[in-house]
C-alpha positions as CSV (number, residue, x, y, z in Angstrom):
1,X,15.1,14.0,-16.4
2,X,13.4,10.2,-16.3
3,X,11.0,11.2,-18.3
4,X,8.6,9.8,-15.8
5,X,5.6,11.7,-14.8
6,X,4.0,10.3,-11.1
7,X,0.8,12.3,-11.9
8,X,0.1,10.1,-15.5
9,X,1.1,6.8,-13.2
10,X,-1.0,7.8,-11.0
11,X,-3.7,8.9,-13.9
12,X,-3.4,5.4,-15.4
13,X,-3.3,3.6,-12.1
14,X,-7.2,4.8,-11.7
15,X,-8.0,4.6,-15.6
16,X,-7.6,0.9,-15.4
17,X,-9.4,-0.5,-12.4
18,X,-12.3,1.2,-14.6
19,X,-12.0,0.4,-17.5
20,X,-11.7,-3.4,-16.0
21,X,-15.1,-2.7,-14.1
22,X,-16.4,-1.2,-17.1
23,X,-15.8,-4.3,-18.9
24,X,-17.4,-6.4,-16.1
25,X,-19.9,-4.8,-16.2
26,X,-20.7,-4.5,-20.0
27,X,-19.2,-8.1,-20.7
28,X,-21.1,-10.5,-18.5
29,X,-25.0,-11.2,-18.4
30,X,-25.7,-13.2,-15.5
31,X,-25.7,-10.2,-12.1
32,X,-23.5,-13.4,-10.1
33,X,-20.9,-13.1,-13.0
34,X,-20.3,-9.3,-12.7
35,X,-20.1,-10.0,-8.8
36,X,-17.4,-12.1,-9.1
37,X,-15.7,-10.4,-11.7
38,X,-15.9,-6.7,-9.7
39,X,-14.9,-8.5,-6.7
40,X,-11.6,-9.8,-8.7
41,X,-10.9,-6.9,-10.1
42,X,-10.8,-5.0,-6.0
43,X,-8.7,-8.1,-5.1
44,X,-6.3,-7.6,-7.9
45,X,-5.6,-4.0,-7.0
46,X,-5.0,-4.8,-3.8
47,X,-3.0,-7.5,-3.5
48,X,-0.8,-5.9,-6.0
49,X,-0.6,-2.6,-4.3
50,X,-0.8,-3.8,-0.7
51,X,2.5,-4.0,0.6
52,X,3.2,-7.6,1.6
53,X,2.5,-7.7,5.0
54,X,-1.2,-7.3,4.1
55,X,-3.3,-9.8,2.4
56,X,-6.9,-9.0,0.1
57,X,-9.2,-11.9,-0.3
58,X,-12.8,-13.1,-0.5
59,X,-13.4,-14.8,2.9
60,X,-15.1,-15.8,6.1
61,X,-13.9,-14.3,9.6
62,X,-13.7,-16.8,12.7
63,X,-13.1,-16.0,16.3
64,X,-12.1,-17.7,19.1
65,X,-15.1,-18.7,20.4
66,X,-16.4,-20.6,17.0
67,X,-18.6,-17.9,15.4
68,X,-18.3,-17.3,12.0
69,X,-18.9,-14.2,9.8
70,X,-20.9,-13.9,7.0
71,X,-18.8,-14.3,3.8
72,X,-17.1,-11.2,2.6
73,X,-16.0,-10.1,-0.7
74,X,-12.4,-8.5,0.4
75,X,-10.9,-9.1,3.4
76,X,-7.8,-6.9,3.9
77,X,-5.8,-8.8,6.8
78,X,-2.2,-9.5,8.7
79,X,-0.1,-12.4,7.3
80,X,3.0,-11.0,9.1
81,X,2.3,-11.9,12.4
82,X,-1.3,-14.0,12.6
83,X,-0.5,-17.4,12.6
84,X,-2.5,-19.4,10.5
85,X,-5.0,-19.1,7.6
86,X,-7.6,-22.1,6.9
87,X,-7.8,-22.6,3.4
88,X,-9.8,-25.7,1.1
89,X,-10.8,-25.6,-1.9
90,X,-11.0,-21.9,-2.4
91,X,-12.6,-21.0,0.5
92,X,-10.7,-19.0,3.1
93,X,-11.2,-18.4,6.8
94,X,-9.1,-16.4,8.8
95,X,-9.0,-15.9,12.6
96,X,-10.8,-12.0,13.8
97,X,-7.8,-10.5,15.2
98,X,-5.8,-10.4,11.9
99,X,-8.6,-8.3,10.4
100,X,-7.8,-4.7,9.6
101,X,-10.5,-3.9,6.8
102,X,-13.9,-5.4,5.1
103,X,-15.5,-4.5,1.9
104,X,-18.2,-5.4,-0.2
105,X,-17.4,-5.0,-4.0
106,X,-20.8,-5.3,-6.5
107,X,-21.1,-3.4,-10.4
108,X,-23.6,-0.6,-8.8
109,X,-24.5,1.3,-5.7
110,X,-27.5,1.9,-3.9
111,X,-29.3,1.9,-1.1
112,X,-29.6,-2.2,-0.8
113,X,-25.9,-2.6,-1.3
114,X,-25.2,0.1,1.8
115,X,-27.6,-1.9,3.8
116,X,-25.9,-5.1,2.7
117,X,-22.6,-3.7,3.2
118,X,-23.2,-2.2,6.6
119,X,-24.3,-5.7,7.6
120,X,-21.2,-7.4,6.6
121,X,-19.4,-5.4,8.1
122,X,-21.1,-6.0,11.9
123,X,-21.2,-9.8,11.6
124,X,-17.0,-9.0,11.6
125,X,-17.2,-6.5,14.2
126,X,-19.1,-8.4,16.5
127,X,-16.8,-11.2,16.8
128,X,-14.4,-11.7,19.5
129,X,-11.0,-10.8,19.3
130,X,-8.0,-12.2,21.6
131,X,-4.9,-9.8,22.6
132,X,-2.0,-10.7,24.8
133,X,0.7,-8.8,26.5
134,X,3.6,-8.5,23.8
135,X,7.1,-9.8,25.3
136,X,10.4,-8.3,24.2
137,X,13.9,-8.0,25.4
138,X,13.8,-5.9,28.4
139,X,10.4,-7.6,29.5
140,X,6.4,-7.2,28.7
141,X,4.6,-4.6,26.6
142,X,0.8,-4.0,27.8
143,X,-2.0,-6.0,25.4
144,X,-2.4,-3.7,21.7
145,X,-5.9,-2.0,22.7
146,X,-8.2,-3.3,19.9
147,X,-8.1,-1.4,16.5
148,X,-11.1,-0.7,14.5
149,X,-11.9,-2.7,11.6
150,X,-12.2,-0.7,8.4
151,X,-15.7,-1.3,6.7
152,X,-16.3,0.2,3.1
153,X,-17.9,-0.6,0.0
154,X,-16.8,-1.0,-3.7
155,X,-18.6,-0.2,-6.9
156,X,-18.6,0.9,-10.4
157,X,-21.4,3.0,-10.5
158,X,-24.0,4.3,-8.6
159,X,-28.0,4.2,-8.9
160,X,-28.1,7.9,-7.3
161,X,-28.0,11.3,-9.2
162,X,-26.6,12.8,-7.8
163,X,-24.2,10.7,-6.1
164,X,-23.2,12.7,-3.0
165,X,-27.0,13.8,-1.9
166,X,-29.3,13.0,0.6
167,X,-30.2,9.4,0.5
168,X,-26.7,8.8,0.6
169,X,-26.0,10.7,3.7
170,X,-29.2,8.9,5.5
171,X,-28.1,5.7,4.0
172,X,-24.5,5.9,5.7
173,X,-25.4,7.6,8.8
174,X,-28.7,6.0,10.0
175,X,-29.2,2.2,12.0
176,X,-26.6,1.0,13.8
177,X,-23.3,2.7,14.5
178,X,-21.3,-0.5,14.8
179,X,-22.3,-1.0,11.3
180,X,-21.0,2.1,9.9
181,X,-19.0,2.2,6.4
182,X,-15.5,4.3,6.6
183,X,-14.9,4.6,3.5
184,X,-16.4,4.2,-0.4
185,X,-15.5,4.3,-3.8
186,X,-17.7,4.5,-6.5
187,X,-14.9,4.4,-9.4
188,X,-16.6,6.0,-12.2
189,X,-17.2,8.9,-9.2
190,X,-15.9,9.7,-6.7
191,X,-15.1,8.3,-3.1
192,X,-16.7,9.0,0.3
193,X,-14.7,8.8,3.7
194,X,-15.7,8.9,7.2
195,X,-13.9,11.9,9.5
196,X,-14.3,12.7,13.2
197,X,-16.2,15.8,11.9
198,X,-18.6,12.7,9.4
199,X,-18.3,12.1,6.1
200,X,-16.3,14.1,3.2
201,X,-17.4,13.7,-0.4
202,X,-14.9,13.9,-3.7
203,X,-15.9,13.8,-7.2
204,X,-12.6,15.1,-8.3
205,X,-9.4,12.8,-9.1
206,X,-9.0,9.3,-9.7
207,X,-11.7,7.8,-7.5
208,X,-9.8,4.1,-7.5
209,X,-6.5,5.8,-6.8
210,X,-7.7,7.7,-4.1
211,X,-8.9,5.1,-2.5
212,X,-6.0,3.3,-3.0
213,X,-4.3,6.0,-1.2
214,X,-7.0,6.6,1.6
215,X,-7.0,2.8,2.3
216,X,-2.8,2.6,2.7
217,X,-2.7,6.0,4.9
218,X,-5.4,4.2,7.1
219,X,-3.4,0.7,7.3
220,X,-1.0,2.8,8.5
221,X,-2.4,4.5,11.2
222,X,-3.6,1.2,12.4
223,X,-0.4,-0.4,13.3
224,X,-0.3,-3.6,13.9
225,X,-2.4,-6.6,15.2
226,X,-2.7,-7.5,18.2
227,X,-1.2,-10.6,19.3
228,X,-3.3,-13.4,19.0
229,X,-4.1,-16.2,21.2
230,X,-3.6,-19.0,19.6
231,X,-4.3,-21.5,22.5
232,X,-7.8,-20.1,22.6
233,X,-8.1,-21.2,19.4
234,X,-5.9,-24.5,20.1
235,X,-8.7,-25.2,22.9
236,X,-11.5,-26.0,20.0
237,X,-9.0,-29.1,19.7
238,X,-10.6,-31.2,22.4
239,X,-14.4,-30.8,21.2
């Protein structure tokens, strides 16, 4: 016997992304302040979780054809097989097809922050993504069909009581579908995901593990990127 007990690791994996958002939250006055430090806290546990071939960061998305997203808090994306990353002095863009997931990470949720979520989200979603034939040995594979992005939202705690009620449901489900938000976590909480059948509510657990969890089994599913163009981009050279 180790001695080891996965359900504690597990237990303590959760316990500490909230006691870190607790602090956040309790710690810093100015609202900016606890943005950015809930923000690094999400980063943290995903870039140390993650395995490698993913990458977590605050960023901008940029396709092809020069349009830009609006800046998102995490950005879960490819750095196994997309080619480049811009980078200068701490602000990140990365091109759309490396994109599997987008979240938006603030101390509390509510209504405003599904709304503002839901619209980060679509200014990625709405941006055109590249995907050529794949060569190998014995010849070509066909283009990857593109992959959904994952949208979600990250919080502490939550302005509803009950969490899981109504204005919840209404605030995920109504507006635009290309908008929608796949999956939640309100740490102190629980965690929302969205199913073929809609969405599935859990108080129970370790809200920040299970998410943890959810998020992995859903990268996984997903696959892999398609293969970028990278002379689409390369044709921005010559304006």
């Amino acid at each position: 016997m180790s001695g080891w007990s996965l359900a504690q690791l597990l237990s303590e994996l959760h316990a500490d992304i909230e006691r870190r958002l607790e602090t956040a939250r309790k710690s810093f006055g100015h609202a900016p302040s606890k943005g950015d430090a809930s923000e690094s806290v999400w980063l943290d546990l995903l870039t140390t979780y993650l395995p490698q071939r993913y990458q977590a960061a605050t960023a901008h998305v940029v396709d092809s054809e020069g349009q830009f997203s609006d800046q998102i808090d995490v950005v879960v994306f490819d750095r196994q097989y997309s080619p480049f990353i811009f980078s200068f002095e701490g602000q990140k863009i990365v091109p759309a097809e490396s994109v599997y997931a987008v979240f938006e990470a603030k101390q509390t949720l509510n209504a405003e922050l599904v709304r503002y979520a839901r619209d980060k989200c679509l200014s990625v979603r709405k941006l055109h993504r590249t995907s050529l034939p794949i060569p190998h040995a014995g010849g070509t594979y066909d283009a990857k069909p593109l992959m959904p992005i994952i949208g979600g939202v990250l919080s502490f705690e939550s302005d509803w009581k009950p969490l899981f009620g109504d204005p919840l449901r209404r605030a995920l489900t109504d507006g635009d579908p290309a908008s929608r938000l796949d999956i939640g976590c309100v740490a102190a909480h629980g965690i929302f995901v969205r199913t073929e059948d809609g969405f599935v509510f859990t108080s129970e657990g370790k809200p920040a593990t299970a998410f943890l969890l959810e998020l992995i089994a859903r990268l996984q599913e997903l696959a892999t990127v398609p293969m970028i163009d990278v002379r689409a981009y390369a044709r921005w050279l010559d304006k």
